[in-house]
C-alpha positions as a Markdown table, in Angstrom:
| # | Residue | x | y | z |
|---|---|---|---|---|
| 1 | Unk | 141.8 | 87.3 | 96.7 |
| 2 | Unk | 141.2 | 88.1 | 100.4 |
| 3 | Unk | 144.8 | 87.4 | 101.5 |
| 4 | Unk | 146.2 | 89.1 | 98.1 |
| 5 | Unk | 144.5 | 92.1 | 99.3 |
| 6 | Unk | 145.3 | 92.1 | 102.9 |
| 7 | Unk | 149.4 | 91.4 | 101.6 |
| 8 | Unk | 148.9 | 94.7 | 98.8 |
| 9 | Unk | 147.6 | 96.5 | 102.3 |
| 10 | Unk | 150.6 | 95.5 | 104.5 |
| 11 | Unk | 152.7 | 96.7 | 101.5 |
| 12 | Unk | 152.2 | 100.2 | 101.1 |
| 13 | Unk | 151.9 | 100.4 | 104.7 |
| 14 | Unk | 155.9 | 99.0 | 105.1 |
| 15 | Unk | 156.7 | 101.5 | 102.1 |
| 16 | Unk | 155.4 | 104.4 | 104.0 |
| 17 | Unk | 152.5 | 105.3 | 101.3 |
| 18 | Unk | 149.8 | 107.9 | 101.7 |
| 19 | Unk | 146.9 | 106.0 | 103.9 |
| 20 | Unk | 144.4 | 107.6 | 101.3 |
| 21 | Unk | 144.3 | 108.4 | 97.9 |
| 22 | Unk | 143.2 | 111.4 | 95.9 |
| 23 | Unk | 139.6 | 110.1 | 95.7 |
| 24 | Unk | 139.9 | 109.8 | 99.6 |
| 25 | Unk | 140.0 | 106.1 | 99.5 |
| 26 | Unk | 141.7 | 104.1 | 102.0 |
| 27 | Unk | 144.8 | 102.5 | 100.9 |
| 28 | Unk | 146.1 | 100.2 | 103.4 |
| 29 | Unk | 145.2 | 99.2 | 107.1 |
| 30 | Unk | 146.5 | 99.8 | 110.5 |
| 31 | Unk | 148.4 | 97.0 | 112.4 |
| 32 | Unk | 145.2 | 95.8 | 114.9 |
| 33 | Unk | 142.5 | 96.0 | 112.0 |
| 34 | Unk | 144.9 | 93.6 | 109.5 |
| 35 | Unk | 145.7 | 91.5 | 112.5 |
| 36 | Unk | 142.2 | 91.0 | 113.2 |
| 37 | Unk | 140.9 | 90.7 | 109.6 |
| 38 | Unk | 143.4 | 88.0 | 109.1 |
| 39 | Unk | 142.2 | 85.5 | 111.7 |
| 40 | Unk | 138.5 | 86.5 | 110.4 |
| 41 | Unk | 139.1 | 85.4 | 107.0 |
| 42 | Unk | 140.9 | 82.5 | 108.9 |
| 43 | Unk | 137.8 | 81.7 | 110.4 |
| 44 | Unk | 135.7 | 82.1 | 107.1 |
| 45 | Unk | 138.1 | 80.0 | 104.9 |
| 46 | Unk | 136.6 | 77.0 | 106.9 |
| 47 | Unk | 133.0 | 77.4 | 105.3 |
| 48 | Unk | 134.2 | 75.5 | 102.1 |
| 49 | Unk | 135.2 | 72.6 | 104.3 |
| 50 | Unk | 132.1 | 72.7 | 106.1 |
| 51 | Unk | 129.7 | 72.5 | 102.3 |
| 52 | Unk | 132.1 | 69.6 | 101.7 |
| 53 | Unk | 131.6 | 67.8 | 105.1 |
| 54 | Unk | 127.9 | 68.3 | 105.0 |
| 55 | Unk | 127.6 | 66.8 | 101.5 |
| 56 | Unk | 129.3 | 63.8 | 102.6 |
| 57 | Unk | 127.6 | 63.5 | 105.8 |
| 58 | Unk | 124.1 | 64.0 | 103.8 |
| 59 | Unk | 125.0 | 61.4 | 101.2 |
| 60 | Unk | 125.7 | 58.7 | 104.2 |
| 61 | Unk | 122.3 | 59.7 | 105.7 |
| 62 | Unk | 120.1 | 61.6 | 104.0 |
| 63 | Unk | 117.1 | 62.1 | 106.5 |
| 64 | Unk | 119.7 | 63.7 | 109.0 |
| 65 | Unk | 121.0 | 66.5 | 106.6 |
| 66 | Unk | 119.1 | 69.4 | 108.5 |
| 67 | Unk | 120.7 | 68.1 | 111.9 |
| 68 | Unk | 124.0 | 67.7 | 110.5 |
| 69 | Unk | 123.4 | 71.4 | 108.8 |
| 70 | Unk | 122.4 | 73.0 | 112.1 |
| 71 | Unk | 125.3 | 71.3 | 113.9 |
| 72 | Unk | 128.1 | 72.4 | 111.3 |
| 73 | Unk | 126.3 | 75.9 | 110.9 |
| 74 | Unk | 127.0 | 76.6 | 114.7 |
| 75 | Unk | 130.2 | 75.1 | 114.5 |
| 76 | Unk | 131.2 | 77.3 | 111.7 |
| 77 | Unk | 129.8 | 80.5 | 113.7 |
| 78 | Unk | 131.8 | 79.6 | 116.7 |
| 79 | Unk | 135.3 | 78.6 | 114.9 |
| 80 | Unk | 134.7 | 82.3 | 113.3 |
| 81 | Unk | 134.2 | 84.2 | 116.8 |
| 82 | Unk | 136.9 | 82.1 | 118.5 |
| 83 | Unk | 139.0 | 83.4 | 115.2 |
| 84 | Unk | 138.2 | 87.1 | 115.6 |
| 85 | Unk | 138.5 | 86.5 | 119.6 |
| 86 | Unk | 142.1 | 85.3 | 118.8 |
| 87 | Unk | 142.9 | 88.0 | 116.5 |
| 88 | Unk | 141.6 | 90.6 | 119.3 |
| 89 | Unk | 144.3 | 88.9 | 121.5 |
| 90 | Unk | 147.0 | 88.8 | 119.5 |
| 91 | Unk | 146.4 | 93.0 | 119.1 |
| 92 | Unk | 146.0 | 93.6 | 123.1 |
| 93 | Unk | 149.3 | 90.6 | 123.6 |
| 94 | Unk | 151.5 | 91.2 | 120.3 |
| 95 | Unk | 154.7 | 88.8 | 120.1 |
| 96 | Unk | 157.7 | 88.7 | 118.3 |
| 97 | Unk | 157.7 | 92.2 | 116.6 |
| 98 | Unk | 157.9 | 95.3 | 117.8 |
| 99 | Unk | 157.0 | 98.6 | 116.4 |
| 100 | Unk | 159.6 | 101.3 | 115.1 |
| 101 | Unk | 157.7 | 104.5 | 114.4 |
| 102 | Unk | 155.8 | 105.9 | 111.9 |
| 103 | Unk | 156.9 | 103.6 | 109.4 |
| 104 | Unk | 159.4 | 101.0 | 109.3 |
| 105 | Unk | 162.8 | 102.8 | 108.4 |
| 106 | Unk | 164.4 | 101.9 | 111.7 |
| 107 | Unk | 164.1 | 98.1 | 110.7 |
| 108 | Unk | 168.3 | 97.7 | 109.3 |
| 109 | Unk | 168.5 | 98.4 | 113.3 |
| 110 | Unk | 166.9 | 95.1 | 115.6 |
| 111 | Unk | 165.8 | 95.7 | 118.8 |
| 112 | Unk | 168.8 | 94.7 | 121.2 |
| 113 | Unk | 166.6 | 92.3 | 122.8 |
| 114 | Unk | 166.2 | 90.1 | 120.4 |
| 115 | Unk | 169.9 | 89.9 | 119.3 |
| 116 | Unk | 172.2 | 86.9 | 120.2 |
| 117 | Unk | 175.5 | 87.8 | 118.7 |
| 118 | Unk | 177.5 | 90.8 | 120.2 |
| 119 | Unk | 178.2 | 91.8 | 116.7 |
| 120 | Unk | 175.5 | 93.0 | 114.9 |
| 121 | Unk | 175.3 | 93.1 | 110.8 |
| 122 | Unk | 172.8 | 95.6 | 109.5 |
| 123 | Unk | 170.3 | 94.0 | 107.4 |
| 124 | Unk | 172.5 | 90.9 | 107.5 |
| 125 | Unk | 175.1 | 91.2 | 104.6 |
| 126 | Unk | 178.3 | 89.1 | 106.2 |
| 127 | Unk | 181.7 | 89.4 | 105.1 |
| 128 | Unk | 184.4 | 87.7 | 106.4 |
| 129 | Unk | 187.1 | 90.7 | 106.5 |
| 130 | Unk | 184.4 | 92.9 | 108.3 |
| 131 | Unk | 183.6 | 90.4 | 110.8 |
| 132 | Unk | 187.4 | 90.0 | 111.7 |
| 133 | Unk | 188.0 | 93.5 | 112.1 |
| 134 | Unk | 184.9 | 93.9 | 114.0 |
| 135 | Unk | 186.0 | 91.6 | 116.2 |
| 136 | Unk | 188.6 | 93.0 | 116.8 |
| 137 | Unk | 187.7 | 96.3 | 117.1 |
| 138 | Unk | 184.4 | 96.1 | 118.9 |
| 139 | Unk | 183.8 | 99.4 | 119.8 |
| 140 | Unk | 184.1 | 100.7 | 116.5 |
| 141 | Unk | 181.8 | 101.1 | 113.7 |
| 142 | Unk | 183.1 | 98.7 | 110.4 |
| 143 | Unk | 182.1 | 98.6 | 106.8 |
| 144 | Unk | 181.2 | 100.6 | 104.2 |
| 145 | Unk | 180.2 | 102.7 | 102.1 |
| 146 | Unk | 181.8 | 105.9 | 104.1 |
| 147 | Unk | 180.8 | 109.9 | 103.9 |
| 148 | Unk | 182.8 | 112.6 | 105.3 |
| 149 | Unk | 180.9 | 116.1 | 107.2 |
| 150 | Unk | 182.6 | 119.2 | 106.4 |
| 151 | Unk | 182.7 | 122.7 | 107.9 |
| 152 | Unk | 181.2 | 125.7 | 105.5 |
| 153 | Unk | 183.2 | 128.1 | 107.1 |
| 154 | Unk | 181.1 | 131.0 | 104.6 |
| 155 | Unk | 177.7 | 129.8 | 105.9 |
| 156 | Unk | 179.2 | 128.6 | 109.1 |
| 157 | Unk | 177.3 | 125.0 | 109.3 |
| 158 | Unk | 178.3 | 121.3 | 108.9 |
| 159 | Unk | 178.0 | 119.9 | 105.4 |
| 160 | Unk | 177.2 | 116.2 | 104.5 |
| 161 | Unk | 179.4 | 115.2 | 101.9 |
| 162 | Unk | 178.8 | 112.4 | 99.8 |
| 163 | Unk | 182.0 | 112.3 | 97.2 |
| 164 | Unk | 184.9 | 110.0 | 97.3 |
| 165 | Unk | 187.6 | 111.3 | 99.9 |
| 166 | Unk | 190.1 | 109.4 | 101.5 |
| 167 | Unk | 189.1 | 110.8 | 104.7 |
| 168 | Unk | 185.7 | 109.3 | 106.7 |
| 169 | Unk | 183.6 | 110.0 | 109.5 |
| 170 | Unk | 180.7 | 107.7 | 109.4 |
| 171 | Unk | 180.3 | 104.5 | 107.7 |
| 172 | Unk | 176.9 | 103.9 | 106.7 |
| 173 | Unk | 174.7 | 101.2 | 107.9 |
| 174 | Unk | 173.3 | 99.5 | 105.0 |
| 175 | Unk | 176.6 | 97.2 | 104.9 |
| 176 | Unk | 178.1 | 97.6 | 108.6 |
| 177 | Unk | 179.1 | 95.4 | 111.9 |
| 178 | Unk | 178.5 | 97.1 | 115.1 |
| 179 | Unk | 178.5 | 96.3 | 118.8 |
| 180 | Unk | 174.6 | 95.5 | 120.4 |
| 181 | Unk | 174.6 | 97.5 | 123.0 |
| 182 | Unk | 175.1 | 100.4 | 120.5 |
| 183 | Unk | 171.5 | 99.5 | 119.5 |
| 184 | Unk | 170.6 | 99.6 | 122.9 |
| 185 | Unk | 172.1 | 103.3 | 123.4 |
| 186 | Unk | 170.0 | 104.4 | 120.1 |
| 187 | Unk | 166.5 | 103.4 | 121.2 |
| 188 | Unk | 167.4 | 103.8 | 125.1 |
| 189 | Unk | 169.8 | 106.7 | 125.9 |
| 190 | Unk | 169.4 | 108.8 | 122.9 |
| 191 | Unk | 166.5 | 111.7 | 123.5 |
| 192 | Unk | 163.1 | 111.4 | 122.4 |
| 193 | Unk | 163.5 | 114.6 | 120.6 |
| 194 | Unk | 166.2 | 113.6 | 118.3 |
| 195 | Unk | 164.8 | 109.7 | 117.2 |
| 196 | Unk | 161.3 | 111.3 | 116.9 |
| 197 | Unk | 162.9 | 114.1 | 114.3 |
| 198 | Unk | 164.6 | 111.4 | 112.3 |
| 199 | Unk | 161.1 | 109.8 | 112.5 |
| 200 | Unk | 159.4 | 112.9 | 110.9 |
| 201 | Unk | 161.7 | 113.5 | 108.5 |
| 202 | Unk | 162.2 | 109.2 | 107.1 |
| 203 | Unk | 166.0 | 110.2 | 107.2 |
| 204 | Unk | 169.6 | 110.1 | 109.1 |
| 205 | Unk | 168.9 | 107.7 | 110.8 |
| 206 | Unk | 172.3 | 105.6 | 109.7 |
| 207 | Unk | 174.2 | 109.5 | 110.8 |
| 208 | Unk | 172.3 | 109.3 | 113.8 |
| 209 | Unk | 174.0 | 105.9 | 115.0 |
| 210 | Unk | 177.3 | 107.0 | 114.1 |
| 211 | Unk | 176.7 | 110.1 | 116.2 |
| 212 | Unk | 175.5 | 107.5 | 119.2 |
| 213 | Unk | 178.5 | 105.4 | 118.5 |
| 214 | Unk | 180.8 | 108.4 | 118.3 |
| 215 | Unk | 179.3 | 110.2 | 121.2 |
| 216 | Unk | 180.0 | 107.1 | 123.8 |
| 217 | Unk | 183.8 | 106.2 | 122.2 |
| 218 | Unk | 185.5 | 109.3 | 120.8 |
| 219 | Unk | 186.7 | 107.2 | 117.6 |
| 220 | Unk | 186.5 | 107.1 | 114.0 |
| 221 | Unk | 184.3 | 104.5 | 112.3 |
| 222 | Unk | 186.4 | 101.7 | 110.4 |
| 223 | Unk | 185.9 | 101.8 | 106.3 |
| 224 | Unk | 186.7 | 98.4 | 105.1 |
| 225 | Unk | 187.7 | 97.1 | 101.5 |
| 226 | Unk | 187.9 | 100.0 | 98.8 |
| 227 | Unk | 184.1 | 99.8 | 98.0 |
| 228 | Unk | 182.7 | 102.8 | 97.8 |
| 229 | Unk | 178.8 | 102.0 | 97.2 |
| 230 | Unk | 176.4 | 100.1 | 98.6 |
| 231 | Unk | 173.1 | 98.9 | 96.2 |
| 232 | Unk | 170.9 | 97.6 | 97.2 |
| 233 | Unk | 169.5 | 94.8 | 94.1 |
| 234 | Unk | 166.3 | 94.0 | 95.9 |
| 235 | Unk | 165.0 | 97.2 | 96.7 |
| 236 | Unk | 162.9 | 99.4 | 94.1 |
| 237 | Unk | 164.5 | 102.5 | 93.0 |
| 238 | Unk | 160.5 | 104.3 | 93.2 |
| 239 | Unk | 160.1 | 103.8 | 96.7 |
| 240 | Unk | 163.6 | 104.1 | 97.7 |
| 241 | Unk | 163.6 | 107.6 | 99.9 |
| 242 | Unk | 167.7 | 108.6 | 98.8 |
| 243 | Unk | 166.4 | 109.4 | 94.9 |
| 244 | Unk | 164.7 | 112.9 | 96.4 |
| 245 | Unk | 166.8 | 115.6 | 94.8 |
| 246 | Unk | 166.3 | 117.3 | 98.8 |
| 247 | Unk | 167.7 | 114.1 | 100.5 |
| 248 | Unk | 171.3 | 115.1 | 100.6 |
| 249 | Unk | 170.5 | 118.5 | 101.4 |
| 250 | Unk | 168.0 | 117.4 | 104.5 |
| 251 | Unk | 171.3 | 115.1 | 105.7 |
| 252 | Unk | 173.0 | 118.1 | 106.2 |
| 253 | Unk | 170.1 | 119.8 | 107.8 |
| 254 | Unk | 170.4 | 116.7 | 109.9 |
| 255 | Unk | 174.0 | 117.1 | 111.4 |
| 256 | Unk | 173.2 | 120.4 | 112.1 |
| 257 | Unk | 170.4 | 119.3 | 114.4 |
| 258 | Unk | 172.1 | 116.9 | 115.7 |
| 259 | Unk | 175.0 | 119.0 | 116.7 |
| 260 | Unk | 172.8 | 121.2 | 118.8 |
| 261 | Unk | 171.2 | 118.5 | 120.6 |
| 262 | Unk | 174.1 | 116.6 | 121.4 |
| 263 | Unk | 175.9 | 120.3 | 122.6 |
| 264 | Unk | 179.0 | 119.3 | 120.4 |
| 265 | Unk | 180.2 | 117.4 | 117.1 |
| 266 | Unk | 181.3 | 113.9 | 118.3 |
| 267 | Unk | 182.2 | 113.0 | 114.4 |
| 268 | Unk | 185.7 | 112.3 | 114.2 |
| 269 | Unk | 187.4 | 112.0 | 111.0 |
| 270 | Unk | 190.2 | 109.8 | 110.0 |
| 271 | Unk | 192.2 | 108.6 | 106.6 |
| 272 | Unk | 191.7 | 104.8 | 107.3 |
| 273 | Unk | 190.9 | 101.7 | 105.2 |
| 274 | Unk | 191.3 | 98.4 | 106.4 |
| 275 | Unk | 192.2 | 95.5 | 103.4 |
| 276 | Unk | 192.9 | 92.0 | 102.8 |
| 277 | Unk | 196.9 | 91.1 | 103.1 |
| 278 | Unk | 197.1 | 89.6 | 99.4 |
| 279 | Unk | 194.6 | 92.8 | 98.3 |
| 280 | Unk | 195.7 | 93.2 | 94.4 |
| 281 | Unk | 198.5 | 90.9 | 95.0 |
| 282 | Unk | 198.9 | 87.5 | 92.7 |
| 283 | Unk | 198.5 | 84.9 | 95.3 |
| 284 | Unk | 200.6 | 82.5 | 93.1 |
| 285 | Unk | 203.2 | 84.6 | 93.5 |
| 286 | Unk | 203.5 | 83.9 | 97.2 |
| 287 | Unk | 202.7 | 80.4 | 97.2 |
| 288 | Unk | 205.8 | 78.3 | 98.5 |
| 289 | Unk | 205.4 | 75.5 | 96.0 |
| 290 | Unk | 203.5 | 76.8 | 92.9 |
| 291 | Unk | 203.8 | 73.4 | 90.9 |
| 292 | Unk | 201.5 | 71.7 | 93.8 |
């Protein structure tokens, strides 16, 4: 029931909800107090074991039980301090994860560290046509789904816009290859001020890479196959942040700001889509010796 709980805690933490409810109780944990509860209750899941080892040990000699109970009593005390003593370590001396804001929304984007491949996938979706083209094209952003910004020349601002065009100026990450290094230039060259506003706000963050990516090439993203959504199955439409009717309008909001940081619009738009050769075509058709 212990680790149940400690698991419920670390999910509402990931989904970014409210560390306190109405009643003012708290919800979830912060990073060092789970880490640390989780090697205490390492450390106290051993007491079973030790019941079982002293009933076995009394049952071969009887006389010694209160030795035997003193001995496993301090052994159980020390195995829980060493536990809380490691759990205190592993908070000063974390390893293997790193920590991206307030809450996890950077996570479609690995550090560049830890990356092997000089093509990166965000959140790991492959397709073979998109890693072709991204090989090919390795400075470019490739895959889908694409959006377009627009000039309001009435309210004199840059729009987001959402609806099917033929024309493109970012490709959103959720099913995208792009370069490492451009990872690198988000968490390492961008300024503070701009990753902590998309922090804030728990949005643009896939606009803000194409604005990196944009900024350092001068070129269009790449929109591959004619697929025009990406759903996620596994995700839960009641957490999922894009359902808030002010979403699209904050995205716009969001180019705005990021036009007066960056001290111009590095968006550029093209009408490009990149397909298979046989796309829509009969492959039979072509085949050199159908009755094989």
């Amino acid at each position: 029931m212990a680790f149940q709980s400690l698991a419920t805690s670390k999910g509402y933490r990931d989904m970014g909800r409210e560390k306190c409810d109405c009643d003012g109780n708290q919800k979830w944990l912060s990073e060092l107090s789970e880490t640390i509860m989780t090697y205490a209750l390492c450390g106290f899941a051993n007491i079973p074991t030790m019941g079982i080892m002293l009933g076995t040990m009394a049952g071969l000699a009887p006389k010694r039980k209160k030795v035997f109970s003193k001995i496993l009593a301090k052994t159980c005390v020390a195995g829980t301090i060493c536990c809380l003593i490691r759990g205190c370590i592993a908070c000063i001396f974390p390893s293997g994860h790193f920590k991206l804001g307030k809450v996890n929304i950077y996570e479609q984007h690995i550090k560049f560290e830890s990356m092997t491949n000089q093509s990166f996938v965000a959140r790991e979706i492959f397709a073979e046509i998109r890693q072709k083209i991204s090989s090919e094209y390795p400075d470019r952003l490739v895959g889908y789904p694409n959006r377009l910004h627009l000039w309001e020349e009435d309210k004199k601002n840059w729009k987001y816009e959402s609806e099917w065009t033929n024309a493109n100026s970012m490709i959103l990450t959720g099913a995208a290859f792009y370069h490492k290094y451009y990872s690198h230039a988000y968490y390492q060259q961008t300024p503070a001020k701009i990753v902590d506003w998309v922090d804030d706000h728990m949005n643009c963050e896939d606009i803000l890479m194409n604005f990196v990516i944009a900024n350092l090439t001068a070129k269009a993203p790449l929109k591959v196959s004619p697929r025009k959504k990406f759903k996620c199955t596994e995700c839960s439409q009641q957490v999922s942040i894009s359902v808030d009717p002010g979403h699209m309008v904050e995205r716009s909001e969001c180019i705005n700001f990021f036009v007066e940081e960056f001290g111009k619009m590095p968006l550029k738009a093209v009408e490009f889509r990149a397909d298979p050769v046989l796309y829509k075509d009969d492959p039979e058709k072509h085949m050199l010796l159908p009755l094989l």
